[in-house]
C-alpha positions as CSV (number, residue, x, y, z in Angstrom):
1,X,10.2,-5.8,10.7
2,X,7.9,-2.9,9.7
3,X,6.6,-3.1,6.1
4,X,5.7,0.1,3.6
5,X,2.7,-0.5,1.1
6,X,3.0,2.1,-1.4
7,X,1.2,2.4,-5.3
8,X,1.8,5.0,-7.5
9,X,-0.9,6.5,-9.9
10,X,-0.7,7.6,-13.8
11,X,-4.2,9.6,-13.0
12,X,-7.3,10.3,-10.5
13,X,-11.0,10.1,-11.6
14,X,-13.1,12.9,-10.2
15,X,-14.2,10.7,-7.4
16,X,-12.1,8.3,-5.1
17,X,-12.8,5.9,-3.7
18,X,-10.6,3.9,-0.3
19,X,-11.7,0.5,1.0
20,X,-9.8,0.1,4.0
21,X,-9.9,-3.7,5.2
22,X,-10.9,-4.1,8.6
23,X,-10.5,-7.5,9.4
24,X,-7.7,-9.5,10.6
25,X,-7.4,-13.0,10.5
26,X,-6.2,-14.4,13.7
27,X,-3.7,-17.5,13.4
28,X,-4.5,-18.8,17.5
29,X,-8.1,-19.1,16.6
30,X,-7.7,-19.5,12.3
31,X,-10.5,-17.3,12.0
32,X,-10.9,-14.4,10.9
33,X,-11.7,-11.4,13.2
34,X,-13.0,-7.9,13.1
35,X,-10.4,-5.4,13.8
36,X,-11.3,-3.2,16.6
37,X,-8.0,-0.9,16.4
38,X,-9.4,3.2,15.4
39,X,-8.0,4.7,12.2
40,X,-8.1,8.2,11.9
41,X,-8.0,9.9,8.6
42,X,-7.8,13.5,7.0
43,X,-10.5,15.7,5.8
44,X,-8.7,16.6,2.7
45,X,-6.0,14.6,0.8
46,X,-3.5,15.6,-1.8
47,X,-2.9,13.0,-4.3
48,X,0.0,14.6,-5.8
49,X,2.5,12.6,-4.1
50,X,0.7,9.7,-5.2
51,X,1.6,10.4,-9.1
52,X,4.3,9.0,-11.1
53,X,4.0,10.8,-14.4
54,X,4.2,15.0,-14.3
55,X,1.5,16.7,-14.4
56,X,1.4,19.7,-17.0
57,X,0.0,22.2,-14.0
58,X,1.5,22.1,-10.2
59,X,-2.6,22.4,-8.7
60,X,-2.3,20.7,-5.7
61,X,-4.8,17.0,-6.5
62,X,-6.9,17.8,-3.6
63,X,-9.9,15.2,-2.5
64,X,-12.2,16.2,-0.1
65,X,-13.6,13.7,2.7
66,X,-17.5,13.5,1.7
67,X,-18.6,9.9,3.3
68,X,-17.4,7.1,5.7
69,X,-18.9,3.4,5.2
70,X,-18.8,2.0,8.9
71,X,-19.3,-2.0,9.6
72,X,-21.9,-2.1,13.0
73,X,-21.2,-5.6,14.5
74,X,-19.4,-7.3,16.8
75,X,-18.1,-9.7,14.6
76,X,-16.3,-10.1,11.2
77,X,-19.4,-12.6,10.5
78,X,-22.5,-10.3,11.6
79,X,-23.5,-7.3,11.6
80,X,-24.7,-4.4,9.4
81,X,-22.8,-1.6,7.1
82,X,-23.8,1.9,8.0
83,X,-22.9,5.2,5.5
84,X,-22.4,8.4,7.0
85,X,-22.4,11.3,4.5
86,X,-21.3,15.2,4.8
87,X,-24.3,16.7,3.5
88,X,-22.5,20.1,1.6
89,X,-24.8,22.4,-0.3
């Protein structure tokens, strides 16, 4: 059966932050594993949705994508942590 993860917000802060957990632990092996599977995500994101109190103004809550933390390795034990960042005057 398929499974839903959902939280709901009272506010934002000016910057958000997502830590997506890459790594899987495998029950064959009882280790734990780096997930190989690619995730795509948006350039923008409105948070609206998100919110479970009103908000006095219907602005959309829109983040912009400005940086993606990448794990380099082949492993979930080794490897390095590189950060890619949209450089926007």
């Amino acid at each position: 059966m398929d499974a839903t993860r959902y939280t709901a917000y009272n506010t934002f802060p000016p910057v958000l932050h997502f830590s997506i957990l890459r790594f899987v632990y495998d029950l064959t092996s009882m280790e734990r594993k780096k997930s190989k599977h690619t995730i795509n995500f948006p350039l923008s994101l409105d948070m609206n949705q998100f919110l479970v109190i009103e908000r006095q103004t219907t602005d959309p809550l829109i983040y912009d994508l400005r940086g993606v933390l990448l794990h380099k390795g082949a492993s979930a034990y080794h490897g390095h942590y590189e950060a890619q960042v949209f450089d926007v005057l």
